[in-house]
N, C-alpha and C positions, 0 to 999 in steps of 0.2 A: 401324264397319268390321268386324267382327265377324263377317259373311258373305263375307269374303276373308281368303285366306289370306296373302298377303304384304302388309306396311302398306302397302310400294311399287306397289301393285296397277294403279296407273294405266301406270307405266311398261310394263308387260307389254300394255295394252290399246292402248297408243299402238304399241306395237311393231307387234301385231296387225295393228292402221289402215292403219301403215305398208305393212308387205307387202302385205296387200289394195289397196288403190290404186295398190302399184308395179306390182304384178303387171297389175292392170286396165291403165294406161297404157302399159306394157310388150307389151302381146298386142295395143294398136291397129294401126293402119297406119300409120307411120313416117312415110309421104307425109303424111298426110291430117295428124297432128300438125306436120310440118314446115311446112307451110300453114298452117295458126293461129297456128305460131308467128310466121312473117312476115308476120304480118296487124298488123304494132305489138304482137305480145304478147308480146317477149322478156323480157319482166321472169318470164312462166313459167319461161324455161330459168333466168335465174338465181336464181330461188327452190328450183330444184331442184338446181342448183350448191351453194347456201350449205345447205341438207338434208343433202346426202350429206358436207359438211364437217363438219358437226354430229353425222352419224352417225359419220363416221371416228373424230371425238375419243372419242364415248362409248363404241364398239367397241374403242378403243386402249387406252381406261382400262380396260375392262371385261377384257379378254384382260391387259393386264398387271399384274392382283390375282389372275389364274387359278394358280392350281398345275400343272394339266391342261387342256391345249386340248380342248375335248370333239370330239367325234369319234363320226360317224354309226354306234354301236356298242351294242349293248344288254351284252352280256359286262361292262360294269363299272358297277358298281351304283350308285356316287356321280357317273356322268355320266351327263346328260341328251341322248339322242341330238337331233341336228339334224334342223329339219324341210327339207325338202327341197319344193320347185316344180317343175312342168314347164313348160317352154318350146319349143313347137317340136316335142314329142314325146321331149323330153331331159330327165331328170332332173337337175336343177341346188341348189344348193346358192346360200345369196344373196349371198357371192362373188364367185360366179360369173355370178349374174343382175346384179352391178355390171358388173362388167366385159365383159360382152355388151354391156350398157346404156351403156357408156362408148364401144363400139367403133361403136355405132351411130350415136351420135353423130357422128363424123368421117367 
């Protein structure tokens, strides 16, 4: 492992994965996925149920080891600004792409 820099390197790559495919599923058409999914494939929605549950705990844990909530900011040296997505033509933060995501839902 040598040619990474964090031993944990996978976690950063998965993270990666993550956003890439949310984002992609995210920008489809709401209709067209709502139709697949009542085609018998609701075990989709709940695999992406028990996901973002999965995500919540590691995001829970992960923010409460923090010292400093990082923050979209370059001015402080020891935090890593957030990457930010557009959706829609709106710069979003992933958040915020949850919670869009959740509202769409309903």
């Amino acid at each position: 492992m040598a040619h990474h820099k964090q031993e944990n390197y996978m976690f950063f790559k998965n993270l990666q994965q993550i956003m890439r495919q949310a984002t992609i599923l995210y920008q489809m058409d709401p209709n067209m996925l709502d139709g697949i999914l009542k085609q018998g494939h609701d075990w989709a929605d709940d695999h992406v149920s028990v996901a973002k549950e999965n995500m919540d705990q590691v995001f829970d844990f992960i923010m409460n080891h923090m010292e400093d909530v990082p923050v979209p900011s370059n001015d402080n040296e020891h935090m890593k600004p957030l990457d930010f997505i557009t959706v829609e033509n709106k710069v979003i933060d992933f958040k915020e792409f949850v919670e869009i995501n959740e509202k769409s839902k309903n």
